[in-house]
Backbone as CSV, one residue per row, in Angstrom:
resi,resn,N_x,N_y,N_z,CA_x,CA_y,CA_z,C_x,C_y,C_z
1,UNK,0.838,-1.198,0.000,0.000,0.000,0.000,0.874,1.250,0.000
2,UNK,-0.091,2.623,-0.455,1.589,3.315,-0.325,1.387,3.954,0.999
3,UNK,2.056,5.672,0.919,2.489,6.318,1.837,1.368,7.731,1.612
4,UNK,0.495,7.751,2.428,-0.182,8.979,2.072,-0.161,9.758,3.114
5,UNK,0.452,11.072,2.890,0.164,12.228,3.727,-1.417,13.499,3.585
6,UNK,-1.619,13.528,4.551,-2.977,14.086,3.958,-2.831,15.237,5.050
7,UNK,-2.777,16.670,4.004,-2.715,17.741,4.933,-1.983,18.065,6.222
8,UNK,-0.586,17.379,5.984,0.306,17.914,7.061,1.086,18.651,7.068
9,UNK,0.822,19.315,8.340,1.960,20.679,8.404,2.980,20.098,9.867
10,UNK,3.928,20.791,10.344,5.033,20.539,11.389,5.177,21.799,11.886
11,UNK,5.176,21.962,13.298,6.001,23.283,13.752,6.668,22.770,14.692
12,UNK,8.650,23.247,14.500,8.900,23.369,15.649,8.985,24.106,16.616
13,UNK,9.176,24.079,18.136,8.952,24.745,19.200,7.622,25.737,19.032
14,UNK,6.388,25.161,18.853,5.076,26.258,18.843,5.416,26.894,20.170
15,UNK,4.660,28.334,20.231,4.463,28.866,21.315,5.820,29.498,21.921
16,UNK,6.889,29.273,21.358,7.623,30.145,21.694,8.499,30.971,20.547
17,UNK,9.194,31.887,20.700,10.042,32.486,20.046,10.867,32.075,18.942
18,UNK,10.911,30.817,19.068,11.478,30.434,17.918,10.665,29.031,17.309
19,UNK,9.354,29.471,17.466,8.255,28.660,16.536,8.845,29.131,15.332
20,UNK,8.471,27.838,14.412,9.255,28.076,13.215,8.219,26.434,11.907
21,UNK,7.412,26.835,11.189,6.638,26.154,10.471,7.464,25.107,9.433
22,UNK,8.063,24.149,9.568,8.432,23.241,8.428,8.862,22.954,7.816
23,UNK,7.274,22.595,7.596,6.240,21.979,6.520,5.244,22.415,6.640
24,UNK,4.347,22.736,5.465,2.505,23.296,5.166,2.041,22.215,4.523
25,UNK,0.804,21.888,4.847,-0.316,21.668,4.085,0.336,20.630,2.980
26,UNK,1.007,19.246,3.615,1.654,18.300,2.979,0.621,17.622,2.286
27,UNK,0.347,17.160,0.782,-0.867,16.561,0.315,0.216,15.462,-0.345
28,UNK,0.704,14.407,-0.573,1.268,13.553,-1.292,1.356,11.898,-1.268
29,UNK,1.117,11.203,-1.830,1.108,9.943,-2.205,2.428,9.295,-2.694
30,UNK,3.009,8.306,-1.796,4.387,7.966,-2.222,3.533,6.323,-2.652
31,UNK,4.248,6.073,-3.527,4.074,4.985,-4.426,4.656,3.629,-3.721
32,UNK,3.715,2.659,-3.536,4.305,1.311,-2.840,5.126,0.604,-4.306
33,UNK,6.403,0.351,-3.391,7.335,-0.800,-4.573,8.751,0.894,-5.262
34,UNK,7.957,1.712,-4.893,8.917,2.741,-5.593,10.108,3.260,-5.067
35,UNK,11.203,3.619,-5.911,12.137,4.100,-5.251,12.340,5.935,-5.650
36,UNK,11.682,6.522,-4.682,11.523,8.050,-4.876,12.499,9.099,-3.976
37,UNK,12.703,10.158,-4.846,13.713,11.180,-4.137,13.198,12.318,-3.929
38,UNK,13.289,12.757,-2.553,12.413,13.915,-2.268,13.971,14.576,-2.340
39,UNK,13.685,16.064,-2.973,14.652,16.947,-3.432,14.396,18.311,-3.342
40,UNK,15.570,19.159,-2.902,15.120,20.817,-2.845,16.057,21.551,-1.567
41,UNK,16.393,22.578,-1.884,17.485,23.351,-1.530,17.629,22.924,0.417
42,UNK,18.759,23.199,1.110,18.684,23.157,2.282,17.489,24.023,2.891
43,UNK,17.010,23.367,3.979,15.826,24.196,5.078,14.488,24.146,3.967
44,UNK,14.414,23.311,2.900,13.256,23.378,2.752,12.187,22.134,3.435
45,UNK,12.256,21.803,4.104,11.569,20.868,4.610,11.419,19.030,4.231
46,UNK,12.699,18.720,3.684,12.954,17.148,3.471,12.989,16.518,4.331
47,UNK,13.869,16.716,5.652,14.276,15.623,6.708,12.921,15.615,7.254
48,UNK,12.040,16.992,7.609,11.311,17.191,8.366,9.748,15.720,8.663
49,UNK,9.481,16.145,6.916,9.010,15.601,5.928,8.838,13.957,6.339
50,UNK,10.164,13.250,5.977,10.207,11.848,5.832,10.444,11.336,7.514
51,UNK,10.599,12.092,8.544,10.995,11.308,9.850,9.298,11.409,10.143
52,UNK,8.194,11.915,9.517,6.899,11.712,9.878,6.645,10.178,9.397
53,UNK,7.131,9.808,8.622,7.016,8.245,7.843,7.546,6.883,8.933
54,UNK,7.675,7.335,10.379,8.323,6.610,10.972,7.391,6.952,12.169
55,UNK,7.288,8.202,12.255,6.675,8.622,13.709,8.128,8.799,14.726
56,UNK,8.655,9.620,13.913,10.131,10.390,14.608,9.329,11.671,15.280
57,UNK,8.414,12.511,14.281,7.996,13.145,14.195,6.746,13.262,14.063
58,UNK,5.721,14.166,15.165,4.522,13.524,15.091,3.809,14.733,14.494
59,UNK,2.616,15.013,13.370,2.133,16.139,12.784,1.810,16.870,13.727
60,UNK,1.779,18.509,13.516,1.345,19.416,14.303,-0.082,19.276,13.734
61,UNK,-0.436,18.911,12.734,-2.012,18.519,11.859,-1.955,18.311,10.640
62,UNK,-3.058,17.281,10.521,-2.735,16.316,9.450,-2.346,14.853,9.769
63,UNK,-2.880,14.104,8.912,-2.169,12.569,8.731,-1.516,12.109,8.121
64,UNK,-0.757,11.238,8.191,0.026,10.016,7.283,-0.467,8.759,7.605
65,UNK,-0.735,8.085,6.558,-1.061,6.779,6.530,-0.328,5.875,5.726
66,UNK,0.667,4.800,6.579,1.404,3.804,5.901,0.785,2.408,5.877
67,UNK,0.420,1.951,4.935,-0.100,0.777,5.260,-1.435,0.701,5.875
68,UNK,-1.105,-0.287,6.837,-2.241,0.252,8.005,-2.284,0.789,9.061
69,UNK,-0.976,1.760,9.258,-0.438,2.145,10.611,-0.880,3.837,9.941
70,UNK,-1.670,4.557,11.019,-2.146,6.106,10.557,-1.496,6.830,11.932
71,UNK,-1.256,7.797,11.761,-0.543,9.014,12.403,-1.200,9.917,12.292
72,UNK,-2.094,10.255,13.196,-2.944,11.347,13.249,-2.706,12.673,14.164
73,UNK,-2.550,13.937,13.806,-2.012,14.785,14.965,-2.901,14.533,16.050
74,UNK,-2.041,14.966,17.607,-2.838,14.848,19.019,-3.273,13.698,18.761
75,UNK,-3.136,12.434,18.054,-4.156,11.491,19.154,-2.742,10.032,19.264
76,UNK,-3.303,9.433,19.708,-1.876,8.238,20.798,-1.580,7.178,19.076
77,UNK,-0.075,6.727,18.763,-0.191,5.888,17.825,-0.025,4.468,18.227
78,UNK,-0.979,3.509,17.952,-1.089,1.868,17.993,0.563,1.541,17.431
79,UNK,0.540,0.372,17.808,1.815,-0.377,17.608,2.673,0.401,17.104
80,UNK,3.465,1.265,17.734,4.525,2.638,17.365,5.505,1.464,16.957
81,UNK,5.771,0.515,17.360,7.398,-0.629,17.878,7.022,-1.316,16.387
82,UNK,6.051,-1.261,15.883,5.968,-2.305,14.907,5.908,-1.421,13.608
83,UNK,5.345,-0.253,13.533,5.530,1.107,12.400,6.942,1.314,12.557
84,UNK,7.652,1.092,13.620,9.640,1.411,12.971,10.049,0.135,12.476
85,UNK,9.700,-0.790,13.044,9.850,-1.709,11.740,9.557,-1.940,10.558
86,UNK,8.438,-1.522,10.658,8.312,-1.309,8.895,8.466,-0.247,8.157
87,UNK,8.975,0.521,8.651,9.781,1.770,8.578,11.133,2.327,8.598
88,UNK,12.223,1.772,8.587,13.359,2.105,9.103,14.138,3.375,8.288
89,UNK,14.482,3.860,9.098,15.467,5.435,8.583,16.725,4.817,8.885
90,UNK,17.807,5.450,7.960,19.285,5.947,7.895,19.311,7.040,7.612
91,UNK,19.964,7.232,9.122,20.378,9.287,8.990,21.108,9.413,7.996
92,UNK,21.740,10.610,8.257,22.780,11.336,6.747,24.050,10.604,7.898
93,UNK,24.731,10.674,9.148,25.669,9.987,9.533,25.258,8.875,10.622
94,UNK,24.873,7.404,9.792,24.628,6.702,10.789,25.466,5.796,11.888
95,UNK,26.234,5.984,11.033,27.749,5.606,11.957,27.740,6.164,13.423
96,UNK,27.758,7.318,13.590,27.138,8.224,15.286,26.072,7.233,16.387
97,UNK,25.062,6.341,15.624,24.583,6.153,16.651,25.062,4.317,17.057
98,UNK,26.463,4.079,16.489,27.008,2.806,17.002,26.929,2.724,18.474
99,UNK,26.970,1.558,19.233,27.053,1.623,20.693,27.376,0.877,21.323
100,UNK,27.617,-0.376,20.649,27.278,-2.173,21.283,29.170,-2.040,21.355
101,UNK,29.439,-3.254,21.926,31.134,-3.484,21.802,31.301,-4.174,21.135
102,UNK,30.424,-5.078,19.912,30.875,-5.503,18.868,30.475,-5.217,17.786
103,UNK,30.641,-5.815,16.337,30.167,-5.432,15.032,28.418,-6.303,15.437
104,UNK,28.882,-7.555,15.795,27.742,-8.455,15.658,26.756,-7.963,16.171
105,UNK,27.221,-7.735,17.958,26.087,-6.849,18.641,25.535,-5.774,18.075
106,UNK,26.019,-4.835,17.762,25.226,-3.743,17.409,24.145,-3.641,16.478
107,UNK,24.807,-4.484,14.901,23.820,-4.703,14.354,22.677,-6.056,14.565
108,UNK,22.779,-6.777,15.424,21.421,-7.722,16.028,20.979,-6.801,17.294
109,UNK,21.286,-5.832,17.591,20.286,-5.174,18.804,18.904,-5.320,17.783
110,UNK,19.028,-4.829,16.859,17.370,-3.716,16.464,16.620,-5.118,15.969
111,UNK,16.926,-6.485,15.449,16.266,-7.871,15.258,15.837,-8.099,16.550
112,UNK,16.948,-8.264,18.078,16.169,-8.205,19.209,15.567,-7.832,19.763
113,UNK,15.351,-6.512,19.508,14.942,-5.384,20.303,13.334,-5.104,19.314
114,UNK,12.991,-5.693,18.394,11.769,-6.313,17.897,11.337,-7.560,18.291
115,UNK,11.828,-8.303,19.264,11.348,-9.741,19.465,11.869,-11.095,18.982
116,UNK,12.889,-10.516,18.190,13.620,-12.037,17.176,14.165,-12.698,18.739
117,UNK,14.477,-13.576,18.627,15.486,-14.964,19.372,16.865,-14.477,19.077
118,UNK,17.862,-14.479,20.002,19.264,-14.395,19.570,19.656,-14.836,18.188
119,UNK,19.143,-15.925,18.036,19.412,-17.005,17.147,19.180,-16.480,15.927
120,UNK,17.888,-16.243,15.700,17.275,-15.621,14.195,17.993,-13.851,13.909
121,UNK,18.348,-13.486,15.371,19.084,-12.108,15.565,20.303,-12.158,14.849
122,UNK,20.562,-12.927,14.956,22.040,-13.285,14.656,22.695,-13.809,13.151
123,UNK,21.499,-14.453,12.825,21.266,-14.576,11.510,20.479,-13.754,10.699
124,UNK,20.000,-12.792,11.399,19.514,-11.358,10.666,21.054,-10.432,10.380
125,UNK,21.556,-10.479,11.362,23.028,-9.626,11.572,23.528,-9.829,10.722
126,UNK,24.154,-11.076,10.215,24.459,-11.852,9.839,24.323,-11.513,7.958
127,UNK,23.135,-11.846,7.960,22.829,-11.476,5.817,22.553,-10.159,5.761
128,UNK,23.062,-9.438,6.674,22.845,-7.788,6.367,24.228,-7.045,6.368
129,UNK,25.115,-7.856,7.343,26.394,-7.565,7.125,27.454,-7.938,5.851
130,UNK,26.962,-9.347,5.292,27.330,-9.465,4.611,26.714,-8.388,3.018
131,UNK,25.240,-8.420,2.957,24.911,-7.409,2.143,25.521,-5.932,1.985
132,UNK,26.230,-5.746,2.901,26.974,-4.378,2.968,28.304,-4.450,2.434
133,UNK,29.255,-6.034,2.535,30.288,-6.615,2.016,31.119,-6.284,3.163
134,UNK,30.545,-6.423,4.266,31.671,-6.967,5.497,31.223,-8.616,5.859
135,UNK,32.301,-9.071,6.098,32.431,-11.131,5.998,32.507,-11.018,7.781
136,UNK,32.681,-12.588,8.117,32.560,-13.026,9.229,33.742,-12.144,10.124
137,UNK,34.757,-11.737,9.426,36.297,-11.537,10.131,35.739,-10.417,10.666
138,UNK,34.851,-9.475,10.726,34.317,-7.869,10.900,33.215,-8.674,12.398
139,UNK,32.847,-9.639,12.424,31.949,-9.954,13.627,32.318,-9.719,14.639
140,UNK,33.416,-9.961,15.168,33.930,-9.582,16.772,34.597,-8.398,17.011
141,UNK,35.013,-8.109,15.769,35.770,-6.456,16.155,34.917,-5.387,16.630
142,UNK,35.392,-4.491,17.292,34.772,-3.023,17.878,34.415,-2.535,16.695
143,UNK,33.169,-1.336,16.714,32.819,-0.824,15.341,33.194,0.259,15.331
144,UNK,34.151,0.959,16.782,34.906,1.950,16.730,36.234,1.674,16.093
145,UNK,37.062,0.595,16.509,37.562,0.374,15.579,37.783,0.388,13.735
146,UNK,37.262,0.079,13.390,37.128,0.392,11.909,36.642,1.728,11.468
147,UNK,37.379,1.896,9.901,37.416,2.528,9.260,36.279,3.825,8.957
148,UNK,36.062,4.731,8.758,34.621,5.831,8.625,33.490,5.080,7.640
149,UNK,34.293,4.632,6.533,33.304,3.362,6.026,32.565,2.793,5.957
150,UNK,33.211,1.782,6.705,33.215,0.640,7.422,32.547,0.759,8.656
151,UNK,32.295,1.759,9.564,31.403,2.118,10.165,29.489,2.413,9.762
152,UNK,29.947,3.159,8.521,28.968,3.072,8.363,28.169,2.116,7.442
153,UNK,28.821,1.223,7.112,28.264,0.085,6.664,27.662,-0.917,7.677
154,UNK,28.271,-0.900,9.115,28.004,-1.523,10.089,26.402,-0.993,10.531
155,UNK,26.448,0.247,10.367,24.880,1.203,10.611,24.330,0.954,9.759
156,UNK,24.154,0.644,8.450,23.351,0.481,7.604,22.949,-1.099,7.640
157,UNK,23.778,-2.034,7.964,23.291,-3.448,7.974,22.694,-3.318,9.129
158,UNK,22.528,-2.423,10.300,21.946,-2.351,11.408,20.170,-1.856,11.757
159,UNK,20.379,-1.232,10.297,18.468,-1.345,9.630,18.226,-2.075,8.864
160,UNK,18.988,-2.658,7.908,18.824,-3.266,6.689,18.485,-4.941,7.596
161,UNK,18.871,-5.093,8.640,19.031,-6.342,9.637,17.355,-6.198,10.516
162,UNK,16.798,-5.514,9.859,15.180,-5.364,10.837,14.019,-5.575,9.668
163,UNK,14.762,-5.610,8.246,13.838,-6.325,7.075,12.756,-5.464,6.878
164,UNK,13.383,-3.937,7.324,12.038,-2.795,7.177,11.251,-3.235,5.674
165,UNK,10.146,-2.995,5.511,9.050,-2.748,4.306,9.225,-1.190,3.303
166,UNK,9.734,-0.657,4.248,10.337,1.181,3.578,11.236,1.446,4.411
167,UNK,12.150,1.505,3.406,13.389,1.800,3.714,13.462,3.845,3.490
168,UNK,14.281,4.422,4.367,14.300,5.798,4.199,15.432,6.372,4.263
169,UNK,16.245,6.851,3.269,17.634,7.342,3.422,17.729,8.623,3.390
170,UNK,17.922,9.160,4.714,18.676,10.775,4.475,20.134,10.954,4.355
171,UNK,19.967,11.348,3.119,21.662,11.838,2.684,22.358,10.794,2.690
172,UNK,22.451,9.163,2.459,23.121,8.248,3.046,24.328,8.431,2.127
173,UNK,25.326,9.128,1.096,26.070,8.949,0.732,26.867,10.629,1.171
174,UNK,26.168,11.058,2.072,27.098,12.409,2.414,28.150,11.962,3.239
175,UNK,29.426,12.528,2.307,30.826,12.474,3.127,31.705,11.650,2.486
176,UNK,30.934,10.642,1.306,31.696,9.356,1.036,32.425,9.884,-0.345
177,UNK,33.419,9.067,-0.667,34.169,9.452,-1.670,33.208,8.953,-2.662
178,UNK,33.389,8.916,-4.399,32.267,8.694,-5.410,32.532,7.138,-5.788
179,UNK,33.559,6.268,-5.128,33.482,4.532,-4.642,32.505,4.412,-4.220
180,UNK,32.932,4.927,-2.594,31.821,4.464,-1.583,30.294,4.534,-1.824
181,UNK,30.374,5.679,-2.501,28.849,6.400,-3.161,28.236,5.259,-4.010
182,UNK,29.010,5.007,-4.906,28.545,4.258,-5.632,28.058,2.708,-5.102
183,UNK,29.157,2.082,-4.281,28.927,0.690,-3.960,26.842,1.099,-2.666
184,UNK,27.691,2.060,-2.119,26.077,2.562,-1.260,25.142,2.302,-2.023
185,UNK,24.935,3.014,-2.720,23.446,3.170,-3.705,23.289,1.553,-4.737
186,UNK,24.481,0.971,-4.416,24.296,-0.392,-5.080,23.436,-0.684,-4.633
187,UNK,23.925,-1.265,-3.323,23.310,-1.770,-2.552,21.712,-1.285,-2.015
188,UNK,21.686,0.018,-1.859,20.112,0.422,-1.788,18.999,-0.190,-3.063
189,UNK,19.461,-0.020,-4.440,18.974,-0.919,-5.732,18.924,-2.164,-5.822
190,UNK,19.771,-2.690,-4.769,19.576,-4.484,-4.816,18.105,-4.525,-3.579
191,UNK,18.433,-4.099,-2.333,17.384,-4.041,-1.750,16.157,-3.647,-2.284
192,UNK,16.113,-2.856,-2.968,14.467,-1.899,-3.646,13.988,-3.712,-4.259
193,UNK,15.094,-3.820,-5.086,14.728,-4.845,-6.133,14.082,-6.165,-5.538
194,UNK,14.125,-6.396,-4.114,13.524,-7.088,-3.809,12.597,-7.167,-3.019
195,UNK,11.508,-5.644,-3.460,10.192,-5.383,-3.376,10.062,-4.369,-1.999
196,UNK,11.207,-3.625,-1.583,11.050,-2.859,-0.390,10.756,-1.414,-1.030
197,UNK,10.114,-0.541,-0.340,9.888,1.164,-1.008,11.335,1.682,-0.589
198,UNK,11.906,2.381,-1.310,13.186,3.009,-0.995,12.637,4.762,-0.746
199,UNK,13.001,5.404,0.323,12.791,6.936,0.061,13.906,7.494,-0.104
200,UNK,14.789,8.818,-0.708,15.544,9.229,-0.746,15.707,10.377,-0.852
201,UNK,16.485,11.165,0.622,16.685,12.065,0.719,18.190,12.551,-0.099
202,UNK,18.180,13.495,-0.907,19.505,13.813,-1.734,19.505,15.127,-2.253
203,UNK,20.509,15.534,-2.298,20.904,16.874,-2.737,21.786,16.490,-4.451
204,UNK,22.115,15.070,-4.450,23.244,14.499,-5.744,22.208,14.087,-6.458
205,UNK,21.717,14.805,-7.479,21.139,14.923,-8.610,21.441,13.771,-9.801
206,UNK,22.614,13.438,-9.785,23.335,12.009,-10.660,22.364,11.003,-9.744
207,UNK,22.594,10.879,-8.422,21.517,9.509,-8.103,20.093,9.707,-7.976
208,UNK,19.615,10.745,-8.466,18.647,10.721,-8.445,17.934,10.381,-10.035
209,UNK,18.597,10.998,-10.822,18.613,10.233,-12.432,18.689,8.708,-12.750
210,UNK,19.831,8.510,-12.114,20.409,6.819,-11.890,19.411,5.703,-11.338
211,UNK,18.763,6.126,-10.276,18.099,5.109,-9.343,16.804,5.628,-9.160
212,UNK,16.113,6.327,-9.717,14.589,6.855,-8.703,13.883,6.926,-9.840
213,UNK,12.917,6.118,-9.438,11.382,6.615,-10.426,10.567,7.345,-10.776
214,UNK,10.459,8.655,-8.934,9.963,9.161,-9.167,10.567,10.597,-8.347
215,UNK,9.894,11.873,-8.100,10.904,12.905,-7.656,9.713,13.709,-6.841
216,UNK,10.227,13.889,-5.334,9.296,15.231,-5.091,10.072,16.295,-4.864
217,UNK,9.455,17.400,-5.179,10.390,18.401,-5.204,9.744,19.808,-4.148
218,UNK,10.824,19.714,-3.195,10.304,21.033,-1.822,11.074,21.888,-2.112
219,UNK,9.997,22.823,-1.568,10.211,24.374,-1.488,10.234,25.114,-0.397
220,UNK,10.628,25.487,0.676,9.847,26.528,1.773,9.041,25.583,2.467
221,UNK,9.604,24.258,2.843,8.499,23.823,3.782,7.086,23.031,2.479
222,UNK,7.072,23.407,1.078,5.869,22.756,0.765,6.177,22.024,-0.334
223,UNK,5.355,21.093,-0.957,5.377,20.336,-2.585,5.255,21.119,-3.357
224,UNK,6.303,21.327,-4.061,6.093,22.089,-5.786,5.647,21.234,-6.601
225,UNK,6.276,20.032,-6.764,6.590,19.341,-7.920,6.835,17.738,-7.805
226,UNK,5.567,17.056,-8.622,6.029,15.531,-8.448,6.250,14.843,-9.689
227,UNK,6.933,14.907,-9.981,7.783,13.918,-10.949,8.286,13.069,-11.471
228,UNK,8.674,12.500,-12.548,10.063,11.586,-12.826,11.217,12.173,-12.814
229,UNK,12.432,11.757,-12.989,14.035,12.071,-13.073,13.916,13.010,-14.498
230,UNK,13.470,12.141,-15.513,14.013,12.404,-16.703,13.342,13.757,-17.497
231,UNK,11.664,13.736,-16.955,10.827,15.322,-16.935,11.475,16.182,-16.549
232,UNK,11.613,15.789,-15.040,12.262,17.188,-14.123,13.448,17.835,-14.926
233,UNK,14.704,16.470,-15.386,15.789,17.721,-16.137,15.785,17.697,-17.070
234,UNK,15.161,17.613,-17.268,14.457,18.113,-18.981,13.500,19.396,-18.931
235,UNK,13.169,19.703,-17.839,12.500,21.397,-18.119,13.542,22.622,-17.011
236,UNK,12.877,23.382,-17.238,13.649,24.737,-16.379,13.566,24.630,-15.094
237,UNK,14.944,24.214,-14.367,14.317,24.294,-12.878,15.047,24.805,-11.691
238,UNK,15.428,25.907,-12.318,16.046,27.325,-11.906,15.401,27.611,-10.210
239,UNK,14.376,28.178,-10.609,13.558,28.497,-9.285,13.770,27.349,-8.370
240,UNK,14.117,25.959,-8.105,14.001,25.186,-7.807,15.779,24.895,-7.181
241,UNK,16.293,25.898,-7.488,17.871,25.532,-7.697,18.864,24.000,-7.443
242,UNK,18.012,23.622,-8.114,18.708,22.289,-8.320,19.511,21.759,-9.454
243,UNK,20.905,21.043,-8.942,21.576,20.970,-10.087,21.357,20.304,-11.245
244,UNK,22.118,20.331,-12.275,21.682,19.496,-13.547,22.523,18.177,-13.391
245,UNK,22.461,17.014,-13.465,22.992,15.531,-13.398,24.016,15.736,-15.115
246,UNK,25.208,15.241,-14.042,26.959,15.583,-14.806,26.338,15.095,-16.326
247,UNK,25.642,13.712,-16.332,25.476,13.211,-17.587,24.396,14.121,-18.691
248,UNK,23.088,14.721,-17.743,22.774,15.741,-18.779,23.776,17.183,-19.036
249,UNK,24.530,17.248,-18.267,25.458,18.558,-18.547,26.171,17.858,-20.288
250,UNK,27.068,16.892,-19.994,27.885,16.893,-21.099,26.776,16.462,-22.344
251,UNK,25.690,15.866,-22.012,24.780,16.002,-23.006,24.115,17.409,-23.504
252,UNK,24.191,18.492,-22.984,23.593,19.364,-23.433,24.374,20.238,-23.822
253,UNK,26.115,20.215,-23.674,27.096,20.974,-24.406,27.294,19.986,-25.444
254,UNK,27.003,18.390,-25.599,27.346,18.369,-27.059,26.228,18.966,-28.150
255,UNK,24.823,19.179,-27.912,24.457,20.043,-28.674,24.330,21.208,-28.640
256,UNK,24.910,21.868,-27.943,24.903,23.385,-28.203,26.437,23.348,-29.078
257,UNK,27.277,22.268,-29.323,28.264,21.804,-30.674,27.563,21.620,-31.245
258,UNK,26.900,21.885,-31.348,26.125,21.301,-32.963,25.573,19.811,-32.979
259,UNK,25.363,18.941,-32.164,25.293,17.769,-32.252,23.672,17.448,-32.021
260,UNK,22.951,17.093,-32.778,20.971,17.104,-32.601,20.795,16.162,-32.345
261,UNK,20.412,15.648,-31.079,19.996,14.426,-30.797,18.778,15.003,-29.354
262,UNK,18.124,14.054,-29.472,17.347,13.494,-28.254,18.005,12.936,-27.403
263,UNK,18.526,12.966,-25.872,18.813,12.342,-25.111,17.866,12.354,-23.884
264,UNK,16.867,12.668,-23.895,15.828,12.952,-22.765,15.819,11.254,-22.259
265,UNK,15.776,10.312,-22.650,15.571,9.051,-22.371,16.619,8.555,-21.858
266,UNK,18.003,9.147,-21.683,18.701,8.574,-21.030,19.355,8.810,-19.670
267,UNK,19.491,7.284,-18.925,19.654,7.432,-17.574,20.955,6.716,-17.083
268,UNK,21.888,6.237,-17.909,23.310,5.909,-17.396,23.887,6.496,-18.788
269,UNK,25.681,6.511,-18.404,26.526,6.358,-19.492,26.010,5.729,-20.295
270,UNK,25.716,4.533,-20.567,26.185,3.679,-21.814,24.647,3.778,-22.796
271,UNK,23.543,4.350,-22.274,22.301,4.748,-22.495,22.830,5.997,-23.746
272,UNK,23.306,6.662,-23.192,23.853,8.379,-23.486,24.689,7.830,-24.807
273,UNK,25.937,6.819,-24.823,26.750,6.544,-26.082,25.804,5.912,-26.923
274,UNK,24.653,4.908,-26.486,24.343,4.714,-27.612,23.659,5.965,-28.654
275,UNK,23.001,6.840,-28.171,22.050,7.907,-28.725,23.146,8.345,-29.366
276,UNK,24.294,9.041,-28.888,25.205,9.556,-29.573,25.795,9.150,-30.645
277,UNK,25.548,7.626,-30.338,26.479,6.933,-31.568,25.958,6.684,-32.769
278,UNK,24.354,6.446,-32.424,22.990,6.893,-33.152,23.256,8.283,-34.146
279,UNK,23.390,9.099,-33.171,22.819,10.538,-34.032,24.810,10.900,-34.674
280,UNK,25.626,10.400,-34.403,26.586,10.771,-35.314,26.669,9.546,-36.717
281,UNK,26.001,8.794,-36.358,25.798,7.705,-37.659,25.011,8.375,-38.729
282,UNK,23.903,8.861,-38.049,22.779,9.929,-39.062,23.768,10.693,-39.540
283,UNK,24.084,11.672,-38.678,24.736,12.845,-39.520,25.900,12.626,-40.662
C-alpha cells in the first residue's frame, strides 16, 4: 500500500520564540514498490518531511497513513514498535549512533529489540552484514575500531538487519568518496529490487537520475513538484535551484556543438553513447 500524507503541516517549538513552520499543508502519495527522491534546496523541509514516515515526528495537523499504521495529529499511535519496523530510517551519519562493543552486537540489537530470538538475531546480523560486504572476520571487532566506512556500513546493515518494508535514506552517501557512493546506492537498488519502497533524501542529482522513479520536489516547507528524473531535467528548474545531473550537462554541451539528438531518455553512461552513436551515424 503506499504512503499517504494528507494535509500535514510541522512546527517546531510552537508557542515560543522560535516557533518556526516546516512543513505546510503536505498533500502527497508515495508509491508502494517505488524508489523516490524527495529533493530541494537546504531548510526546505525534506528531513522534516520523511521522519513523519516513521513517527520520529509527530504532525502538528494532518495525517500520514502507511499501510495500516495512521498518524494522526494529538491522538496516541497503535503499535509505534511495529511502524519502525516497517519503517526504518538511515540518517545522513549513521555511523554516530554505534554503541554495542561488537560489530555483531550492534547490528542484532534492532532484530532483538523487535522480538527475534538471539538465534534468528544473529542470523539477521548476519545477511545484512554481509549485504553491505563486510564477511565473518568484521563480527567480533569493535565498530569503533574500523574505518569511517566501514562504520557506516556496520549502521546500515543495522536497519537493513530489521527487514524494514520502507526503507528511508537521508543523505546516506554524504561524506563518502564517489566509490563508496557508488557501492552505497548499489546496494540500496539491490534491496528496492527485492520489493522494499526506498525513500531518498539527496541533494546528488546524478543519483537521483540513476536510481529513482519518481521525484518530489520542496520548497519553503511545501510540494512544488512531483515527478520523474528524466521530466524534471528536462525542463527549467532554476527556481528550484537544483543541479543538472553531470550526464545531462555533457549532453547538453554536445548540442549546443552542434550535435541534434534526443537524449531525454537517457539514464546511465552507456544509455547516453548509444544515442550519440545513433545521431553521429545519421549525420
Amino acid at each position: 500500500m503506499p504512503i499517504t500524507f494528507k494535509k500535514v503541516s510541522y512546527t517546531y517549538s510552537p508557542k515560543t520564540p522560535f516557533e518556526y513552520e516546516a512543513i505546510k499543508d503536505i498533500n502527497v502519495t508515495i508509491k508502494d514498490g517505488n524508489f523516490t527522491a524527495i529533493v530541494g534546496h537546504t531548510g526546505s523541509g525534506k528531513s522534516t518531511l520523511v521522519q513523519h514516515i516513521n513517527a520520529l515526528l509527530l504532525p502538528t495537523s494532518g495525517e500520514v497513513d502507511i499501510d495500516d499504521f495512521h498518524i494522526i495529529a494529538n491522538k496516541k499511535i497503535k503499535n509505534l514498535k511495529e511502524l519502525r519496523r516497517h519503517a526504518g530510517i538511515v540518517f545522513q551519519f549513521p555511523e554516530y549512533q554505534l554503541f554495542e562493543e561488537t560489530v555483531e552486537k550492534d547490528v542484532s540489537f534492532g532484530p532483538k529489540n523487535f522480538g527475534d530470538t538471539d538465534e534468528v538475531a544473529l542470523q539477521k546480523a548476519h545477511r545484512a552484514l554481509i549485504d553491505v560486504g563486510l564477511d565473518a572476520s568484521y563480527y567480533q571487532r569493535s565498530p569503533f575500531e574500523l574505518s569511517g566506512g566501514e562504520r557506516r556500513r556496520v549502521a546500515i546493515a543495522g536497519i537493513i538487519a530489521e527487514e524494514p518494508k520502507v526503507l528511508i535514506l537521508d543523505e546516506p552517501t554524504a561524506g563518502l568518496d564517489p566509490r563508496g557512493s557508488f557501492e552505497m546506492m548499489q546496494l540500496f537498488k539491490k534491496i528496492h529490487e527485492r520489493g522494499t519502497t526506498v525513500i531518498i533524501v539527496t541533494h546528488d542529482m546524478n543519483i537521483v537520475l540513476s536510481y529513482c522513479d519518481e521525484v518530489i520536489v520542496m520548497k519553503d516547507g511545501a510540494i512544488v513538484k512531483v515527478t520523474n528524473p528524466i521530466t524534471l531535467f528536462n525542463e527549467d528548474n532554476d527556481e528550484f535551484a537544483l543541479e543538472i545531473p553531470l550526464l545531462y550537462q555533457f549532453a547538453k554541451k554536445l548540442r549546443e556543438k552542434g550535435l541534434e539528438f534526443d537524449f531525454s531518455g537517457a539514464k546511465t553512461p552507456d544509455e547516453l553513447a548509444r544515442l550519440i552513436k545513433k545521431a553521429v551515424v545519421k549525420k
